[in-house]
C-alpha positions, 0 to 999 in steps of 0.5 A: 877703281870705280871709285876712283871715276866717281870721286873726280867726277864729283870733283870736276862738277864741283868745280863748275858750279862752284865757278858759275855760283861763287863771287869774283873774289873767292877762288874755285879752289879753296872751295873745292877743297872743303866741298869734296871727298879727297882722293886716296891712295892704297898699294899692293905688293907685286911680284916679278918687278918688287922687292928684290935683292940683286937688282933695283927698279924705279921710274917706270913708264905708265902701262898699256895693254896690247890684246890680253897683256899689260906692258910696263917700262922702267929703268933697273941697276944692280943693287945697292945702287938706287939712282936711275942716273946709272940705269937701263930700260927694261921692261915687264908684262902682266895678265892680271891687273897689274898684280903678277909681272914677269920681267921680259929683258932689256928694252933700251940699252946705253947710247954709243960712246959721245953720245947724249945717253951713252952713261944711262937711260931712265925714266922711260915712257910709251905711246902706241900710235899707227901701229908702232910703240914710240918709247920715250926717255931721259938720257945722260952723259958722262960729266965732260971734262972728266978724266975717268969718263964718269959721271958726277951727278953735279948741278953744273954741267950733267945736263940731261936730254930727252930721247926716243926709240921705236919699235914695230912690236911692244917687245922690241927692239927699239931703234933710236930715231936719227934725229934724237935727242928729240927735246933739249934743255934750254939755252937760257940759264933763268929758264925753268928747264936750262939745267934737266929735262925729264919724266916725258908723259905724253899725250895725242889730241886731235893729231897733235902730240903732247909731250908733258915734262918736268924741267930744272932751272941752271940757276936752282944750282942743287935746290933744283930738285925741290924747284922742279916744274911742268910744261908741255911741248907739242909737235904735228909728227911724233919726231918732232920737231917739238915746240916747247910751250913758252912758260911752265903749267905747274909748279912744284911738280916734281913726277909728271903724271897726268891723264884724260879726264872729263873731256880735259886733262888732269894732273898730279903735283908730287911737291904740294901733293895735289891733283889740278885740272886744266880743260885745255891741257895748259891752264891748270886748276887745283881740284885737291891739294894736302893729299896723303900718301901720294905714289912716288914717280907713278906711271897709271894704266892709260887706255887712251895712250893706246892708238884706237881705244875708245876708252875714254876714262882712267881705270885708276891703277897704276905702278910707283916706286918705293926707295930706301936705303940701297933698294929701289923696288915697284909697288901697285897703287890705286886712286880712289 
């Protein structure tokens, strides 16, 4: 893990002085890229939320720790089915890192019939703040028009929302808030985000709340998923209203994932396997592209997300997912 802190810290003093020392017309990046030791990725086997033959987990949140246990959400459905779009919130805790977990219960359950979330709840996030634990989360509906009440899984009208439920404890229960959901798809159709709103990461600076996002375009039709981008919405309480940044950060960015870093913001790009750096949270820079074996829709521990922890740096571990055929299970990574 210290490792980890090392490697981008060279990272990001590279880039400095490679900013100050190189001509106008070489780019930061394609220096960086052969200056530094690229970061790698190693997993380990978990127990209670891995491998398993009756139900299915995937998507999980990135993980606090409240006293001496680590908390982690993510969304499960009954094997064989792998999708998170016929799933439920659950959640697991640890008292070892990360390595050994026991599956607690259900966190979020499906939203009242006509509404927003009503066929399935995934992909879920957290963020402790004045003494609540704000969950936030993607949610669909079945497809409308359909006869069967059911869901397609089209690239036409399953749209989807992000939602937000609260709770006083990080057990539970999580109450929706009224006005949810609380981040919608746009309602211009060449927008990156028209079509599906998802995997909300967030993060609080100076008061402000920073809801990171990927979107889907309308206009990608089923290339959507391979064309998905990053963005940001803000807002000055952590209902909203959030407003949305106007353009995307990053593309080809399919898993949000970013954290605190060297006073900025970093960010890993799941499509074009690389790690960027902005130090405003907006204008993002590539520190390593061509990474291997990256983690598959990866949730770090993230002490800053804990409202009143100094720690200003990121252990580098986290939990992802591993899919095959009729599984879906979570594994252990680290950054080094």
């Amino acid at each position: 893990m210290n490792r980890f802190k090392l490697s981008i810290a060279i990272l990001l003093m590279s880039f400095l002085a490679s900013c100050q020392s190189l001509k106008k017309e070489k780019k930061p990046s394609e220096v960086l890229v052969k200056e530094t030791k690229s970061v790698t990725f190693t997993y380990q086997p978990i127990t209670g939320i891995g491998m398993d033959s009756v139900y299915n987990r995937r998507d999980n949140s990135d993980i606090i720790k409240v006293n001496n246990t680590y908390y982690v959400w993510y969304t499960r459905m009954d094997s064989p089915v792998t999708s998170g779009y016929w799933g439920t919130i659950w959640y697991a805790t640890s008292k070892d890192n990360g390595f050994t977990w026991q599956e607690q219960g259900m966190a979020l359950g499906l939203g009242e019939e006509g509404t927003f979330d009503s066929h399935s709840v995934f992909t879920p996030n957290i963020l402790a703040y004045n003494g609540s634990y704000y969950m936030y989360y993607t949610g669909v509906k079945p497809t409308p028009g359909n006869k069967n009440r059911a869901f397609e899984g089209n690239s036409t009208t399953d749209i989807t929302a992000i939602g937000l439920a609260v709770s006083k404890s990080p057990d539970g229960p999580f109450v929706r808030v009224e006005n949810n959901p609380v981040l919608e798809i746009s309602d211009v159709a060449s927008d990156f985000d028209s079509f599906r709103i998802d995997d909300a990461c967030l993060l609080v600076t100076e008061g402000k709340i920073g809801l990171y996002y990927k979107g889907r375009s309308f206009i990608d039709g089923e290339e959507g998923p391979k064309r998905t981008k990053m963005s940001v919405a803000y807002a000055k309480a952590i209902e909203g209203p959030y407003k949305k940044h106007k353009t995307p950060l990053l593309d080809n960015s399919h898993e949000v994932l970013i954290w605190k870093q060297n006073g900025g913001i970093a960010s890993l790009a799941s499509i074009n396997a690389s790690i960027n750096y902005a130090k405003d949270g907006e204008h993002f820079t590539v520190l390593q592209d061509n990474l291997k074996n990256i983690p598959k829709a990866p949730g770090l521990y993230r002490p800053h997300l804990e409202h009143g922890n100094p720690e200003t740096e990121t252990p580098g571990w986290g939990i992802s997912m591993i899919q095959k055929k009729g599984s879906a299970y979570l594994v252990r990574f680290e950054m080094n």
